[in-house]
N, C-alpha and C positions, 0 to 999 in steps of 0.2 A: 588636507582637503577642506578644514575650514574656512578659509578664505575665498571658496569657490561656491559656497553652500548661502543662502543667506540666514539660515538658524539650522547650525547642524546638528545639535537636540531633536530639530523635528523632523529630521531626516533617519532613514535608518536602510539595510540589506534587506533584501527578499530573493527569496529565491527556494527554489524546487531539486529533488533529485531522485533518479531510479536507475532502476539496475538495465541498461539497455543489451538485448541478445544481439546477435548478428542480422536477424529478420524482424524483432518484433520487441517493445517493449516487457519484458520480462516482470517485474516489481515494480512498482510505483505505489504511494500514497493511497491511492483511490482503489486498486489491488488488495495492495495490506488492509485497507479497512472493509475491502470483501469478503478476505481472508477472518480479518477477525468477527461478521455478521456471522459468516459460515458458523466457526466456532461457538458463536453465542448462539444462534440458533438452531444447528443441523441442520440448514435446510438451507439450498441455491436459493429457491424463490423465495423465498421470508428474509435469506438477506438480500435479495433483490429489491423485495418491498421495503424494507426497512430503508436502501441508500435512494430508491425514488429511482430505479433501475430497471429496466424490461429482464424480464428473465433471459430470454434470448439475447441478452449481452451479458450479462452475470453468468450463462454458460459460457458464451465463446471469450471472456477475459477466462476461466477455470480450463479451460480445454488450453489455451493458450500455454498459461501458466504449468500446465501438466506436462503439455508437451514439450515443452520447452529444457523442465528437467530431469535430471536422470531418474528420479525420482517422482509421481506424482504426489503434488501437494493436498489434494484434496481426493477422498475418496466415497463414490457415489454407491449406493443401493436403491437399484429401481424400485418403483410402487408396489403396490401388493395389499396383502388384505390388513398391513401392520405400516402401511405408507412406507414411502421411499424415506431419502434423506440422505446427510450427506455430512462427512466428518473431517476437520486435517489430519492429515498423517503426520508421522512424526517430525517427517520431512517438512512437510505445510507449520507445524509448531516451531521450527528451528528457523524457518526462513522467515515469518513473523519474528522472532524475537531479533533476530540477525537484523531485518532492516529496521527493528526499531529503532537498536543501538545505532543505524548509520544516520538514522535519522536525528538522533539526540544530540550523534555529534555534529553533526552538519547546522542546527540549531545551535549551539556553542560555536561553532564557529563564526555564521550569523553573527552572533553575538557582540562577539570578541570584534568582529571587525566593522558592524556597526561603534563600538566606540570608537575605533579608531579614526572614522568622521570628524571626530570633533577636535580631533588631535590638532 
């Protein structure tokens, strides 16, 4: 493809990927690092605050993502006199690490075939 490029050094791949259901995005990027505010925070709305997100989207991506699998990934405890909050389940820790790794290699792949640009 170098021939076609006019400096294929400053060229390179991009590109995006998730786990798509039969109705709804399942996993993506922007998900997983909901997943992981969840985790670092216990809380929907603090990691809502944190990604610059309405709470009222950072539930319905978590209702989304729950319902979707057999398992729910995140688990809620309503308010009270000790506050709510809200933690991943095993299930939510395994699907973070799961689509890290697809992520990593998806990135590696990137990689590998941005050199091949220059080829």
């Amino acid at each position: 493809m170098k021939d076609l490029l006019p400096t294929p050094a400053d060229y390179r791949l991009e590109g995006r990927v998730w786990v798509q259901g039969p109705h709804d995005r399942f996993l993506g990027i922007g998900r997983l690092e909901l997943l992981a505010q969840i985790q670092a925070t216990g809380s929907i709305s603090r990691a809502a605050a944190a990604m610059g997100m309405s709470y009222k989207r950072a539930w319905d991506l978590v209702h989304s993502m729950n319902t979707q699998a057999l398992t729910p990934l995140v688990a809620t405890q309503t308010g009270g006199k000790s506050g709510g909050g809200a933690l991943l389940t095993p299930a939510g820790a395994r699907a973070v690490a799961d689509f890290q790794g697809v992520q990593t290699r998806f990135r590696t792949f990137l990689a590998e075939e941005t050199q091949r640009l220059a080829e």
